[in-house]
BAGUPA-829761 format. One record per residue (C-alpha): residue number from 1; residue in three letters; x, y, z. Coordinates in pm, whole numbers, plus 32768, in hexadecimal, padded with zeros to 4 digits. Layout:
<atoms>
   resi   resn      u      v      w
    NUM    ALA      X      Y      Z
...
</atoms>
This chain:
<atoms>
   resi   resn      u      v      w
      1    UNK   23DC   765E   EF8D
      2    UNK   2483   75B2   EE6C
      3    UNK   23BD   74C1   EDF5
      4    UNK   245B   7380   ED0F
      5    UNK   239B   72E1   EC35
      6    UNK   23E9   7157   EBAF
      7    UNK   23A1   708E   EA7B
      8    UNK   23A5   6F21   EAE5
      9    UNK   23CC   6E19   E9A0
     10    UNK   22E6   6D06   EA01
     11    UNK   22B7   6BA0   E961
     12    UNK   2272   6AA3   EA57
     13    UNK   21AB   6B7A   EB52
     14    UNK   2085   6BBC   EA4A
     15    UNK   20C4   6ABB   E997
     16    UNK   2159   6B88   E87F
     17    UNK   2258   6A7A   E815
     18    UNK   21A6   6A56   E6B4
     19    UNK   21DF   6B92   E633
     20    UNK   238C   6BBB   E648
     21    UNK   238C   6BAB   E4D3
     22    UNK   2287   6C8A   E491
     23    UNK   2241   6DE7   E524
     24    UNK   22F4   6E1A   E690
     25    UNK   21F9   6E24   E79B
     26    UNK   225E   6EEA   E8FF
     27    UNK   21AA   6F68   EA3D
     28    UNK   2218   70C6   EA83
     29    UNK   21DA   713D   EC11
     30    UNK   218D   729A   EBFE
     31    UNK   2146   73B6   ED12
     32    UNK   1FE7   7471   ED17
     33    UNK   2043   75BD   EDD2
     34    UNK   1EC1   75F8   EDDA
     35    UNK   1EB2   74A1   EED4
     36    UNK   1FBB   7497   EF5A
     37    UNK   2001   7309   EEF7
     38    UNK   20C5   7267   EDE8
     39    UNK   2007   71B3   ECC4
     40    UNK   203D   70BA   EBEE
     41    UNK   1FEA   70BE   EA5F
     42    UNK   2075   6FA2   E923
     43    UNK   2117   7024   E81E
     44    UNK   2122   6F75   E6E5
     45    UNK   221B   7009   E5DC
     46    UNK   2245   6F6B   E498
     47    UNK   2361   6E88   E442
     48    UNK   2409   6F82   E383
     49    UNK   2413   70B2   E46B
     50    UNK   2521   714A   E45F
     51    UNK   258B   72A2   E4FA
     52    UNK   25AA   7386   E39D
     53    UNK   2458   734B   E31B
     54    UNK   2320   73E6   E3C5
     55    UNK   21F3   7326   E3E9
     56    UNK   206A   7350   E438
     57    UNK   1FE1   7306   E580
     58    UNK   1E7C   723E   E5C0
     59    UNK   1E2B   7258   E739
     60    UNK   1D78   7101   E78C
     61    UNK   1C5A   710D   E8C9
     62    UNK   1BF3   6FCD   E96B
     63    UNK   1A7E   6FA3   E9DF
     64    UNK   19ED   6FB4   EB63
     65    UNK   1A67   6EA2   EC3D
     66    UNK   1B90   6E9B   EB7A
     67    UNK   1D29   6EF6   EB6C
     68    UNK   1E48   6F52   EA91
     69    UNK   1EA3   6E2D   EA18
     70    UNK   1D44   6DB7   E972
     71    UNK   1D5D   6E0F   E835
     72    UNK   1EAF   6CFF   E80E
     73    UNK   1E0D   6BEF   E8DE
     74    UNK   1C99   6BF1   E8AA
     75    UNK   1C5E   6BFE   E707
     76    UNK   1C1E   6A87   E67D
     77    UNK   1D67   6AE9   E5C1
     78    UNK   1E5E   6B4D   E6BC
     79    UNK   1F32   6BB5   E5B1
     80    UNK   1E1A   6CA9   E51E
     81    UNK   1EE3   6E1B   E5BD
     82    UNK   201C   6DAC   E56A
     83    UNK   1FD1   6D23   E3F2
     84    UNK   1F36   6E9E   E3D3
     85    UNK   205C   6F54   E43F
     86    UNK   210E   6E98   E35D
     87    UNK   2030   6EC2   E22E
     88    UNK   1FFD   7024   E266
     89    UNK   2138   70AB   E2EE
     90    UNK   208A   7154   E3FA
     91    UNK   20CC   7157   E5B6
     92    UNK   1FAA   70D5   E658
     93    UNK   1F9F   7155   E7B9
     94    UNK   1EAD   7097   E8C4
     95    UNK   1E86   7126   E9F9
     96    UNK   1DF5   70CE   EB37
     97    UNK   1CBA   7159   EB89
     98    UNK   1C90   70DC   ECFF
     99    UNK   1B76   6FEA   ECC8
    100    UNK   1A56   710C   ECB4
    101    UNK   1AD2   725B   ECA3
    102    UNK   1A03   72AB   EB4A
    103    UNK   1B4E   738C   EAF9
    104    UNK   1A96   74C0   EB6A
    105    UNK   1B30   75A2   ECBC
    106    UNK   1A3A   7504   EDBF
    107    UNK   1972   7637   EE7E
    108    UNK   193F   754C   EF6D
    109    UNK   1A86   74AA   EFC0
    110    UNK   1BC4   758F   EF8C
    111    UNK   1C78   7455   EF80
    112    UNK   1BD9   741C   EDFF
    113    UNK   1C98   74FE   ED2A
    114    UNK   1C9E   7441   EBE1
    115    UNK   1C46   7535   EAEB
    116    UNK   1D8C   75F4   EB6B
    117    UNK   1E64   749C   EB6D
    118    UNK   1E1C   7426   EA26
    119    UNK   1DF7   757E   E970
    120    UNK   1F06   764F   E9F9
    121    UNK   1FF1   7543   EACF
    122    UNK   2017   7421   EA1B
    123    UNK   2005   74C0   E8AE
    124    UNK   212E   75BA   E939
    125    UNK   21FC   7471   E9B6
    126    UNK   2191   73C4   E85A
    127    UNK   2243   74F1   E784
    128    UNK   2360   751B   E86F
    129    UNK   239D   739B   E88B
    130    UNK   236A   7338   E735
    131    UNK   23A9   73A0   E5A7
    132    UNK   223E   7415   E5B7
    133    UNK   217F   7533   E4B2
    134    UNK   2166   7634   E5A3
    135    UNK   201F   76E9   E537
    136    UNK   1E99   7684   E4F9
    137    UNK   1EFF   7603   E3AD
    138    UNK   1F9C   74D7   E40B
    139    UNK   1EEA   7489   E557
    140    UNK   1D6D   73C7   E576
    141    UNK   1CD1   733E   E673
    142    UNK   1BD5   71EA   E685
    143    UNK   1B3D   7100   E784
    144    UNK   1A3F   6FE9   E7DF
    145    UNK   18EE   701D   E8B7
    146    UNK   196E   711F   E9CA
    147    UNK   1AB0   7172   E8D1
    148    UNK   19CB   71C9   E7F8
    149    UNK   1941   72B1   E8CC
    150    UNK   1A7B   733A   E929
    151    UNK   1AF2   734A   E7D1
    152    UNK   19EB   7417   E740
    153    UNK   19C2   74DD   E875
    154    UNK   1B5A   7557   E87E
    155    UNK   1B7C   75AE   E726
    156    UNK   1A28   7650   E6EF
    157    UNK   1AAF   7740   E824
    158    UNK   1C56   7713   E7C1
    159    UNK   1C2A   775F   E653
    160    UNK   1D87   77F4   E64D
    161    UNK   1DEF   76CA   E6E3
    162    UNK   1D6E   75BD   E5EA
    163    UNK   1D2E   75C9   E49C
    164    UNK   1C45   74B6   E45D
    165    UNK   1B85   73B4   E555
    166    UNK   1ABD   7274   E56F
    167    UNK   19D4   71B5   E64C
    168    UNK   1958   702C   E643
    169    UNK   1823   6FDC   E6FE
    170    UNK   1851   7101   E7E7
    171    UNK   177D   7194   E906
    172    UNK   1750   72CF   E858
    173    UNK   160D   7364   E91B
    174    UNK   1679   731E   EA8D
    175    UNK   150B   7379   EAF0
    176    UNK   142F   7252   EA92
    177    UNK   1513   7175   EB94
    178    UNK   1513   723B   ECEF
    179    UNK   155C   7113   ED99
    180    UNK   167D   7037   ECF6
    181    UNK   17BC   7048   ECD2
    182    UNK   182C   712B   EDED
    183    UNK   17BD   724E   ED1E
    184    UNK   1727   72E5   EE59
    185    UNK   185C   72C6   EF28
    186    UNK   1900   73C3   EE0D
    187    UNK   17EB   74A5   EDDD
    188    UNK   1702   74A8   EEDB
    189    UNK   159B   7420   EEE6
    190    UNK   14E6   7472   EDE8
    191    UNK   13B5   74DD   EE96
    192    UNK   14B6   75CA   EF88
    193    UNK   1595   763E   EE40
    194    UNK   14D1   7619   ED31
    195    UNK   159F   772D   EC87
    196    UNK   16EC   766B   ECA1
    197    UNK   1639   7548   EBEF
    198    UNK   15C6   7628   EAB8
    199    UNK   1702   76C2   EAC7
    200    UNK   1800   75B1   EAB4
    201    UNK   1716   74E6   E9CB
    202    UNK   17A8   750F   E84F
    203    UNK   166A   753D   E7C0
    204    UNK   166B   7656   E865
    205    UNK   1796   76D5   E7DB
    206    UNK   1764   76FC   E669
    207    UNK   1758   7882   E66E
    208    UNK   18A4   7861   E6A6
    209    UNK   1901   77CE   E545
    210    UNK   190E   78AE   E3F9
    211    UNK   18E7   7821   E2A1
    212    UNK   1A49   7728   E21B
    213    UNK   1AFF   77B7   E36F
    214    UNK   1B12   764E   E40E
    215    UNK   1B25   752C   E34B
    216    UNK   1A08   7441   E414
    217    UNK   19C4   72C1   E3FE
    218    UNK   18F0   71E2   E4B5
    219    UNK   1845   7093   E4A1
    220    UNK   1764   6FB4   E598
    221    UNK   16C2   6E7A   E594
    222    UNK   155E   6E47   E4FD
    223    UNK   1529   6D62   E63B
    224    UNK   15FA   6E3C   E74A
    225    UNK   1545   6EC9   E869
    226    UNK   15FE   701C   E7D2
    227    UNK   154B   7024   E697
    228    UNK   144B   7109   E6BD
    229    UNK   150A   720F   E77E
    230    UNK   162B   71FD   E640
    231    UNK   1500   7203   E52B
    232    UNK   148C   7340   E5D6
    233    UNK   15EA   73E1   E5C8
    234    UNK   15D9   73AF   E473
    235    UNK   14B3   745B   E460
    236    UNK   14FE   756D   E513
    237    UNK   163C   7580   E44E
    238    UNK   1573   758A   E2D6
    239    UNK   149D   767E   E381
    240    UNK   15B8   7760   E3BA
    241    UNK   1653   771D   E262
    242    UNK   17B1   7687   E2F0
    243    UNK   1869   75BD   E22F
    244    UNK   18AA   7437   E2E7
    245    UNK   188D   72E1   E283
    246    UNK   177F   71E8   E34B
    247    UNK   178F   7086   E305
    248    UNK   16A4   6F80   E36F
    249    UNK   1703   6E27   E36F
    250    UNK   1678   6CEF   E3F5
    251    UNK   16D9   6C89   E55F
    252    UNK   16DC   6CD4   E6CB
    253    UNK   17B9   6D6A   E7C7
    254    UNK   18D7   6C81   E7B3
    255    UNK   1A6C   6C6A   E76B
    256    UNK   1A0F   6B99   E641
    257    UNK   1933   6CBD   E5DC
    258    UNK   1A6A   6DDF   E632
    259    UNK   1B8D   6CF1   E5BA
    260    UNK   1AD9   6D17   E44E
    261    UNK   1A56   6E65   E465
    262    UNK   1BCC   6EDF   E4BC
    263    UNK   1C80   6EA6   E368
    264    UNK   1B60   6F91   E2C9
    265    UNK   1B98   70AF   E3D5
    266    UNK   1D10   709B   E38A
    267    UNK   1CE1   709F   E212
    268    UNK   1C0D   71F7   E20B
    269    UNK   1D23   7267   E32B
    270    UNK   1E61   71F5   E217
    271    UNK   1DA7   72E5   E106
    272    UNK   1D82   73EA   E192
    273    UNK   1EEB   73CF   E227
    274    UNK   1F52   7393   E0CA
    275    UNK   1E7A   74DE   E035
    276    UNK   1F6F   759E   E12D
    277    UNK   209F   7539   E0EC
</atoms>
């Protein structure tokens, strides 16, 4: 069946009213074939897209208990996506995550196919929908707390899919925490599957990554309940000689924390954009 898809210009709805002189901020309604449902992502383009010029593409995850629209509502500076399409002349792409999916294909439920959606679908509907950079080069990937998880996790296995990718305060060992966050309704118990936990866990997944393929940045909180879990990443990562950036900075797990730590994920992004062009 043919399938339409919709881009929807909203203002008033998300309260998005602030930003018609800056960069141009719409909800796009796309179809998941994988689920069967339609789904809902922003889009922010910069102010001066325009049709004959091709531009980068930083896919934006929100956290557990989240939605789509978080990352234009929730910063202290509601502005703070926008302003950085702007500045960096970049499409920022947030897409719902259905409050705890942890962007993986669920074993458990069928009906949790996110690693397909946002990897395969969505970037597909991105490139055909917009003036996008159609290879790993101009495409990376970033999110907070369970984005970061999913960030990590789909480009460490998509590597021809993104070039470069990013993670703020995320959950990036899923086994310390078998019971929050509805990671057991996606994988399984742990003491039933304990393989799906080491499995889908990106700490787990560092043999997948070979020296400068994958451009990799993350950051966390000194005082997040994440820290320890990110600090051993990096430690596996030195370990195995990859290249990445870790940054530790002081705070907790928090918007005002993210709503900073997002202009410095989008600067290393805009360089290596700009090596590539």
């Amino acid at each position: 069946m043919l399938r339409k898809f919709f881009i929807i210009h909203v203002a008033l709805v998300l309260g998005f009213s602030a930003f018609c002189n800056a960069a141009i901020v719409d909800t796009a309604l796309t179809y998941s074939a994988a689920m069967h449902k339609n789904i809902k992502a922003v889009v922010v383009k910069p102010n001066d897209y325009s049709a004959s010029k091709k531009y980068p593409v930083i896919y934006l995850l929100h956290g557990a208990g989240g939605k789509y629209s978080d990352w234009v509502t929730n910063t202290p500076d509601k502005q703070t996506v926008p302003k950085l399409a702007d500045q960096y002349e970049v499409i920022i792409v947030c897409p719902d995550g259905n409050v705890t999916s942890w962007y993986f294909d669920s074993p458990e439920d069928p009906a949790y196919r996110y690693e397909t959606y946002v990897s395969s679908e969505l970037v597909k509907y991105i490139d055909e929908h917009y003036s996008t950079i159609t290879d790993r080069s101009g495409r990376a990937i970033t999110g907070l707390s369970m984005g970061g998880h999913g960030a990590l996790y789909l480009a460490f296995r998509h590597q021809d899919v993104y070039g470069a990718c990013g993670s703020m305060s995320g959950g990036v060992d899923l086994r310390p925490f078998p019971e929050n966050w509805d990671i057991a309704k996606r994988l399984g118990k742990y003491s039933e599957h304990p393989d799906r936990w080491e499995e889908n866990s990106v700490i787990n997944l560092t043999y997948l990554l070979s020296n400068n393929h994958l451009a990799i940045t993350f950051d966390c909180g000194k005082d997040d309940f994440f820290y320890q879990v990110n600090k051993n990443l990096h430690e596996k990562l030195l370990e195995r000689n990859i290249p990445h950036d870790f940054t530790v900075r002081p705070g907790g797990h928090s918007w005002e924390y993210w709503g900073n730590s997002i202009n410095y994920q989008v600067l290393f992004f805009s360089r290596l954009f700009n090596k590539s062009k």
